[in-house]
C-alpha positions in Angstrom: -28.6 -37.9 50.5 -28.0 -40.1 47.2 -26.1 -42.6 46.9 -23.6 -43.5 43.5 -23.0 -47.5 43.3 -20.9 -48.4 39.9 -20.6 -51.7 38.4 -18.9 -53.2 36.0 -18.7 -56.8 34.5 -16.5 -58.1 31.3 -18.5 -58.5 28.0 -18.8 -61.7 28.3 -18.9 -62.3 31.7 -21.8 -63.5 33.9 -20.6 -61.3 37.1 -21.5 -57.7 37.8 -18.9 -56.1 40.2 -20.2 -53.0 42.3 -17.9 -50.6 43.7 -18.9 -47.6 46.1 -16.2 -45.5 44.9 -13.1 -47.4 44.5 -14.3 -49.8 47.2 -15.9 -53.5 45.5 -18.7 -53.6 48.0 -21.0 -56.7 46.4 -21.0 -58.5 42.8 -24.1 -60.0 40.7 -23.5 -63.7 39.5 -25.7 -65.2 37.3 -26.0 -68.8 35.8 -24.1 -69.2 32.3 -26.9 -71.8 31.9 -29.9 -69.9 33.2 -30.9 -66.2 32.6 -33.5 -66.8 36.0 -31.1 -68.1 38.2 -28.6 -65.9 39.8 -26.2 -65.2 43.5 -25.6 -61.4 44.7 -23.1 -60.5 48.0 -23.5 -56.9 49.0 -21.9 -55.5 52.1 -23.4 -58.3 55.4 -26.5 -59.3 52.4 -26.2 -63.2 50.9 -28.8 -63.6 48.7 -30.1 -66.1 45.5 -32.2 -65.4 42.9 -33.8 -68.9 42.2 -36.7 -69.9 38.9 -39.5 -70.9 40.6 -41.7 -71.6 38.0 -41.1 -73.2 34.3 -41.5 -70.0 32.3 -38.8 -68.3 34.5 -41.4 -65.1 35.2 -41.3 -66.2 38.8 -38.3 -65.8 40.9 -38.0 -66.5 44.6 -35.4 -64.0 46.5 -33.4 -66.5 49.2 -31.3 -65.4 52.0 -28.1 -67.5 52.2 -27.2 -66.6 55.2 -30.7 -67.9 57.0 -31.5 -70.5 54.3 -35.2 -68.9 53.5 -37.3 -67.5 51.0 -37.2 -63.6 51.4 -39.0 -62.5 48.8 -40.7 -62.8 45.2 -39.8 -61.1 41.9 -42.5 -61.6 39.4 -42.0 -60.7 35.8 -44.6 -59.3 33.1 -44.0 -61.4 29.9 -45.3 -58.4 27.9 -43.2 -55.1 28.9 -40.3 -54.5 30.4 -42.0 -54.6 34.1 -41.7 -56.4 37.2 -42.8 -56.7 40.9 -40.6 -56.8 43.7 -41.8 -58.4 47.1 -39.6 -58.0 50.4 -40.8 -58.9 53.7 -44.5 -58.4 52.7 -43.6 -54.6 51.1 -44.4 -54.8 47.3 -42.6 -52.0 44.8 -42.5 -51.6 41.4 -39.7 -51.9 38.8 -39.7 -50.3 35.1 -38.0 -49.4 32.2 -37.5 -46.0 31.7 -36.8 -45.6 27.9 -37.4 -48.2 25.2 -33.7 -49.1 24.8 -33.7 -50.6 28.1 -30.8 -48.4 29.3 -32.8 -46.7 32.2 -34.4 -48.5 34.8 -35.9 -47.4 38.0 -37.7 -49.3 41.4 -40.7 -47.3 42.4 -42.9 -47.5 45.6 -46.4 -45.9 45.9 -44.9 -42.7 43.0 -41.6 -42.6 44.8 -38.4 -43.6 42.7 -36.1 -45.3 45.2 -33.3 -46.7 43.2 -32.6 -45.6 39.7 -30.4 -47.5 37.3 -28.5 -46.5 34.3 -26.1 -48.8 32.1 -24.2 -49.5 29.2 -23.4 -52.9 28.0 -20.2 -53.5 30.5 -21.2 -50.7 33.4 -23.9 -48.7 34.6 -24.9 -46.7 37.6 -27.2 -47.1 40.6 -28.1 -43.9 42.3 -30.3 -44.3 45.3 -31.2 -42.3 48.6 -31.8 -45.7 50.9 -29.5 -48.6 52.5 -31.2 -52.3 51.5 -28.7 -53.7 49.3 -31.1 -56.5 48.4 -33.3 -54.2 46.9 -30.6 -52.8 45.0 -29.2 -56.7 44.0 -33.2 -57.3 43.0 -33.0 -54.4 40.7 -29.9 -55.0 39.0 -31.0 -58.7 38.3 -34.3 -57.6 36.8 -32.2 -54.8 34.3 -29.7 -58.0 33.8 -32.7 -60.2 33.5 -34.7 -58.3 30.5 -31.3 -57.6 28.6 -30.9 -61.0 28.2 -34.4 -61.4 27.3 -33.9 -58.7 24.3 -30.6 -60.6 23.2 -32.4 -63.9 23.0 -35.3 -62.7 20.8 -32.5 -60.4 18.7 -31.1 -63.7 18.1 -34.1 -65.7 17.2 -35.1 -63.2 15.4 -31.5 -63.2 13.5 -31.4 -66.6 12.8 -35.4 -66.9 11.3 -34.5 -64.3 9.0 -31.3 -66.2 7.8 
C-alpha cells in the first residue's frame, strides 16, 4: 500500500516540515551555514546528517538517540546521484528529470521512495516504514538544490 508524506518549509527557511495528512509527523533542519550538515525527527527516528569529508560529498548518517554512525550518504560530484548506506544495505538515489523536481531511492530496479517538489513543498510517496530512509532522501533532493542555486549564483555573478 503507498504511502503520501507532504512537506512544506518557508522560502527561506532551513526546515522541512512533513505532515502524514494533517498530522506534522518529523521535520528536516539543515545548517544555515552548511548545505552538508543537517538534523531530521520522524515519528521514534533521531537522526544527523554530518560532512565527513572537506568537499562535503561524504556524509555520515548518526543516530541521536544511540550516539552512533548509522550509515553513509555518498555523493557523485558529476550528476545528480547518490549512494545511500543503512545498516550494511546499500540503495541508490536519482534524479528523475533534469530540473531536479523528481527524485526517486532505488534498490536492486525497485523504486522505494519517490519524491516530487516544488520550491516550498513536495511529495513523498512510498510503499515501506524507515523514516530514516525517507529523512536520507529528502536531504539528498535538499542537498543538490542547493548545489544548483550555488552554481546559478556563481554563475550570475561571473557574468556581471
Amino acid at each position: 500500500m503507498n504511502r503520501v508524506i507532504h512537506w512544506k518549509k518557508a522560502f527561506f527557511s532551513t526546515k522541512h516540515k512533513l505532515f502524514a495528512g494533517d498530522h506534522k509527523v518529523g521535520e528536516l533542519s539543515t545548517s544555515s551555514f552548511s548545505i552538508s550538515d543537517a538534523k531530521g525527527k520522524m515519528y521514534d527516528s533521531n537522526i544527523e546528517f554530518k560532512n565527513r569529508s572537506f568537499f562535503g560529498n561524504e556524509i555520515d548518517i548518526i543516530d541521536l538517540n544511540h550516539g552512533s554512525v548509522i550509515g553513509t550518504i555518498t555523493f557523485n560530484a558529476w550528476s545528480s546521484k547518490a549512494k545511500i548506506v543503512l545498516s550494511g544495505k546499500e540503495v541508490d538515489c536519482k534524479s528523475d528529470n533534469i530540473w531536479g523536481t523528481k527524485w526517486s531511492i532505488i534498490d536492486e530496479g525497485k523504486k522505494l521512495l519517490q519524491y516530487k517538489s516544488s520550491t516550498t513543498s513536495g511529495t513523498i510517496e512510498t510503499n515501506i516504514n524507515d523514516p530514516i530512509l525517507l529523512l536520507s532522501g529528502l536531504f539528498i533532493f535538499n542537498y543538490f538544490i542547493q548545489m544548483i542555486i550555488i552554481v546559478m549564483v556563481c554563475v550570475i555573478v561571473t557574468v556581471i
